[in-house]
C-alpha positions in Angstrom: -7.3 13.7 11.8 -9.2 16.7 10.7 -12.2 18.3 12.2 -15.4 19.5 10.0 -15.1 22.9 11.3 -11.5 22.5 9.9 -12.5 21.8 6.2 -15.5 22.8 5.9 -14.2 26.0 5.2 -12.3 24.8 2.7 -15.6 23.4 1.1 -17.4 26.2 0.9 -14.4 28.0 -0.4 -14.4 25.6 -3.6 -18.0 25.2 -3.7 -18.6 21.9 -2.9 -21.2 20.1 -1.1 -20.2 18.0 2.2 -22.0 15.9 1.2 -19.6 14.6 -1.5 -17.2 13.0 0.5 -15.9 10.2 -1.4 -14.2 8.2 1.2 -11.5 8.8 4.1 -8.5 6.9 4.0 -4.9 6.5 6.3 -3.7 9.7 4.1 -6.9 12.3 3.6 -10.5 13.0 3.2 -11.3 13.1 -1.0 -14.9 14.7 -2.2 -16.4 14.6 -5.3 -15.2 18.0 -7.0 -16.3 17.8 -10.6 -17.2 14.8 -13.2 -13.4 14.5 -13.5 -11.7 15.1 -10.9 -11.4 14.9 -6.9 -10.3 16.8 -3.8 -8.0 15.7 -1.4 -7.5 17.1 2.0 -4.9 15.9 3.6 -4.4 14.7 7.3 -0.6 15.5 7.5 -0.2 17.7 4.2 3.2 19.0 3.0 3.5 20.3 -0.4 7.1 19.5 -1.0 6.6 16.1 -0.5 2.9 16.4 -2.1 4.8 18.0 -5.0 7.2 14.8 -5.0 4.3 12.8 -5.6 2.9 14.2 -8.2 6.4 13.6 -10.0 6.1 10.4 -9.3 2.7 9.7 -10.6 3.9 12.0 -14.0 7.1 9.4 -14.3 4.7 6.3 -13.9 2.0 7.1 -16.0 4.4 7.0 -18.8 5.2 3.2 -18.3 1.8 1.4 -17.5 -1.2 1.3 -19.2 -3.6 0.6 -16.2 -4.9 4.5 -14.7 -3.3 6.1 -11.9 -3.9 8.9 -9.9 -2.7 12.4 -11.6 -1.9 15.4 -9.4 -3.0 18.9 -11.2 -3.0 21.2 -8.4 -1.0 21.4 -5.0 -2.5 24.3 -2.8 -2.6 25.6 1.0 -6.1 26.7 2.1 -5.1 28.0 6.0 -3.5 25.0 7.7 -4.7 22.6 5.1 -3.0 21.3 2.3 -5.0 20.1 -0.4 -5.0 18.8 -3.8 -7.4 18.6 -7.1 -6.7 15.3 -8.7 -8.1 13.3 -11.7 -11.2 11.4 -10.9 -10.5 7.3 -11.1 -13.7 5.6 -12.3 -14.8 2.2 -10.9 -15.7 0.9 -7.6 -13.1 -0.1 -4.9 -11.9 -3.8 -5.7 -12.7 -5.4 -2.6 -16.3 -4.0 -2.9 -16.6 -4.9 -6.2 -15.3 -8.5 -5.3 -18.2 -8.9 -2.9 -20.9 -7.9 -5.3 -19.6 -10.3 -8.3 -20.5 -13.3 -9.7 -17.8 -16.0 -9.3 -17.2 -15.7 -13.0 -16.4 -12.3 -12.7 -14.4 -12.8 -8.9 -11.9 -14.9 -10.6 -11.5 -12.0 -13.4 -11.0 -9.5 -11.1 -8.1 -11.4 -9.3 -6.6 -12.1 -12.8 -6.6 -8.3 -13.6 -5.3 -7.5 -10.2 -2.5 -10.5 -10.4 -1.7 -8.9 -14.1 -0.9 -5.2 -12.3 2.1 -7.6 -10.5 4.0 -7.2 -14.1 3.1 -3.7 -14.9 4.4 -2.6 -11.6 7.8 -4.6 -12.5 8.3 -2.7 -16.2 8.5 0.7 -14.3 12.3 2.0 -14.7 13.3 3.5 -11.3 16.5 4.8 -9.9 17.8 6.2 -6.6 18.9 4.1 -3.2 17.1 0.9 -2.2 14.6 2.4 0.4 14.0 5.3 -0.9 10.5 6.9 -1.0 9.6 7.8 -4.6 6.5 9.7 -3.7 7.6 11.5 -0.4 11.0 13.1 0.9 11.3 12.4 4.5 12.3 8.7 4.7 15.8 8.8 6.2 16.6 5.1 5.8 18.2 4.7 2.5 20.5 1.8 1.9 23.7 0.5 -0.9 22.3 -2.7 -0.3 18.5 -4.0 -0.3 18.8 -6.3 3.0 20.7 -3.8 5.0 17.3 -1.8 4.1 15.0 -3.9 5.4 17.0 -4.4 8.9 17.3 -1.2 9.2 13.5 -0.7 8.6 12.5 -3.4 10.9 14.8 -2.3 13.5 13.7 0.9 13.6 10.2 -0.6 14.1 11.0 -2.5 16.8 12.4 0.5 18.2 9.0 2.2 18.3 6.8 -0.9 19.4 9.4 -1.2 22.9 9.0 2.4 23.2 5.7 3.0 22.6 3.6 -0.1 22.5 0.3 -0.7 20.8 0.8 -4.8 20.5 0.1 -7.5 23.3 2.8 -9.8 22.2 5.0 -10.7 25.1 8.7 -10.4 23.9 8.4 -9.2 20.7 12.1 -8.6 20.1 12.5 -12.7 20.0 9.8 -12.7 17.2 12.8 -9.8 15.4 15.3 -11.7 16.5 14.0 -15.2 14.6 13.2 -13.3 11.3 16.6 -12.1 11.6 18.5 -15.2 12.0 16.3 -17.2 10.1 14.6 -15.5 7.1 17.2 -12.0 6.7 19.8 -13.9 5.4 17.4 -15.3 2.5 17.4 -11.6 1.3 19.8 -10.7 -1.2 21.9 -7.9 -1.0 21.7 -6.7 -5.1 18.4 -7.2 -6.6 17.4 -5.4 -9.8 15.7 -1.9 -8.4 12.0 -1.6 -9.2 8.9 0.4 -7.8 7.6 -1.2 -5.1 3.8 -0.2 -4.5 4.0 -1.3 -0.7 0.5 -0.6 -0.1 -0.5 -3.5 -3.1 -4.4 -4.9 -1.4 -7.5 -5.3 -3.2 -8.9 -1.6 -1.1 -6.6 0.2 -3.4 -7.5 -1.1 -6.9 -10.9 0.1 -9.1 -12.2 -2.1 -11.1 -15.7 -1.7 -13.7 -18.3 -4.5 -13.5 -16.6 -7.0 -16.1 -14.0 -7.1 -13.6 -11.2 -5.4 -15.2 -9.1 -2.6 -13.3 -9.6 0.7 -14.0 -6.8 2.2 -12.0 -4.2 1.9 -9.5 -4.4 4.1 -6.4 -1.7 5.3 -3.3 1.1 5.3 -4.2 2.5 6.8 -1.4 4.5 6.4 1.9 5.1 3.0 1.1 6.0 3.2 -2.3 10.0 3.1 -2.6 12.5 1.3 -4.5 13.2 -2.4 -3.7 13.0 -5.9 -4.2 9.6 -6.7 -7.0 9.0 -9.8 -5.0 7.4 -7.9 -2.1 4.7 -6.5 -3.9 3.9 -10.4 -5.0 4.0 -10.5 -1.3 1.9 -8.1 -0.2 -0.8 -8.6 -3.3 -1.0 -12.7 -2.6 -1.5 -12.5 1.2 -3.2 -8.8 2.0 -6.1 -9.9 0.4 -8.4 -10.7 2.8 -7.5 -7.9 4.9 -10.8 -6.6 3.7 -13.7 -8.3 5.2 -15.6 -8.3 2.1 -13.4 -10.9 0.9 -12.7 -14.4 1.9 -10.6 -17.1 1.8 -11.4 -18.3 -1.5 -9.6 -15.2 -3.3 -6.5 -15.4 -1.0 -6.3 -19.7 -2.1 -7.2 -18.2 -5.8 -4.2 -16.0 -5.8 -1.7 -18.3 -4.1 -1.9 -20.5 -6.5 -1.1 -18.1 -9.6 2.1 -16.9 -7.4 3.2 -20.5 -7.2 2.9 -21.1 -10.8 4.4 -18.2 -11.5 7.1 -17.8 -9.2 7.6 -21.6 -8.3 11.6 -20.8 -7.2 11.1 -17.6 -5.1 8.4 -18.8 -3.2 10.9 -18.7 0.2 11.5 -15.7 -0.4 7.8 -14.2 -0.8 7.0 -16.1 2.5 9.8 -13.8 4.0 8.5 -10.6 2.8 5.0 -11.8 3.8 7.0 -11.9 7.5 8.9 -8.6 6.9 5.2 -6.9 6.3 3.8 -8.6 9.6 6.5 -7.3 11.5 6.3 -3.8 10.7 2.7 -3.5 11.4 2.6 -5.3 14.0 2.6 -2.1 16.3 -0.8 -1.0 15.1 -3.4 -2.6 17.7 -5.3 0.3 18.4 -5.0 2.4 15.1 -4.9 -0.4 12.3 -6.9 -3.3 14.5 -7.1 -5.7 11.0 -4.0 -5.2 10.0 -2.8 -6.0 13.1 -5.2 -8.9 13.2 -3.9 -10.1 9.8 -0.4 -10.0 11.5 -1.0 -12.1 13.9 -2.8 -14.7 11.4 0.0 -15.0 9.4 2.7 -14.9 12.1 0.9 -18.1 13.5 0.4 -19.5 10.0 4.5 -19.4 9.7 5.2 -20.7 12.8 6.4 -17.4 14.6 3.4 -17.3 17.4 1.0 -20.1 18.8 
């Protein structure tokens, strides 16, 4: 985290109000900094990977229609990195959701459902695993499933080490997923950008409902298997607690008419993404809470 001492400097600097803070996220503080664009400060800021990013955003901008975040200036300001961004207009999607009629609820999921097929017309290459925004991923696989037991492994790693769950034996929970979902996974799958990060918190959407961009793309953001951003978007959802159960039951249903024969398979990416946050207790508590919902509602804990 960053202190105001910290960037306030960096505020005054630019010119801009504190007062303007937008919002604070996992990644960064962002202000208002002019009618169209934003500033980001950035709680572990490195411009190489920053730099990365705003490659990334350049390649994909070309290939969707819906907005996304555009990069136009990386800079250091002391020990801060920061960048100047374009604005996204709307309101967060899960705020938005709350506030609508349920004309305009079931709308908003269609739009948000839709972004599912944008997401899979984006031409990517590289290693399965690999971080398309950022540089210092180090597990980066020939094969898709190899990546995600590495990736979980590694994970458990860190939760025996350093704990922040209160699951007793945790490596049996690994150990099941591994013997009985892993092997679902296939090792070639056609290479598209996964978003990783694909909940309602990181959509904007106007008041008819319709999305008016597509935010972080980040850490999580990497090549893979499409189907885990069907995942991710179908069961996240009530993460936020603006949102109920109604949207989650709303969006279920499109995913099994739409993918009726992989519907195995999305149930073990919704596992895959329980597993790796499930070390996240004290800094994440509703994720963590979500992963221990869904771990029960698959059979994997009382």
């Amino acid at each position: 985290m960053i202190s105001k001492p910290t960037y306030t400097k960096l505020l005054e600097h630019l010119k801009i109000p504190q007062a303007n803070l937008l919002g604070q996220g996992m990644e960064g503080l962002v202000f208002d900094y002019s009618e169209e664009r934003v500033l980001k400060i950035w709680f572990r800021g490195n411009k190489h990977r920053l730099k990365n990013r705003k490659k990334l955003y350049e390649t994909v901008q070309k290939q969707i229609q819906v907005p996304i975040p555009e990069i136009y200036n990386v800079a250091q300001f002391g020990d801060l990195t920061y960048t100047i961004e374009k604005k996204i207009m709307g309101q967060p999607g899960h705020l938005a959701y709350a506030a609508s009629s349920n004309e305009i609820q079931k709308k908003l999921l269609d739009n948000y459902f839709d972004l599912l097929q944008e997401l899979k017309s984006v031409s990517i290459n590289g290693q399965y695993g690999q971080l398309v925004a950022d540089s210092h991923e180090k597990i980066q696989t020939t094969t898709w499933n190899e990546y995600i037991k590495k990736k979980l492994q590694k994970t458990l790693k860190k939760a025996t080490r350093k704990p922040d769950h209160n699951i007793k034996n945790l490596d049996q929970l690994f150990d099941k997923f591994f013997k009985e979902e892993w092997p679902r996974i296939n090792k070639n799958v056609a290479k598209n950008l996964v978003h990783g990060d694909l909940f309602l918190e990181n959509i904007m959407v106007n008041q008819q409902g319709q999305v008016t961009g597509l935010l972080d793309f980040g850490s999580l953001s990497l090549i893979g298997d499409h189907l885990i951003d069907v995942a991710a978007l179908t069961y996240t959802v009530t993460i936020s607690d603006e949102v109920d159960e109604t949207a989650e039951t709303y969006l279920l249903k499109k995913t099994k008419q739409k993918y009726s024969n992989k519907l195995k398979l999305i149930k073990v990416y919704t596992l895959f993404y329980c597993l790796f946050f499930i070390n996240s207790l004290t800094y994440d508590p509703r994720t963590y809470a979500w992963c221990i919902k869904n771990l029960q509602r698959f059979g994997y804990l009382n």
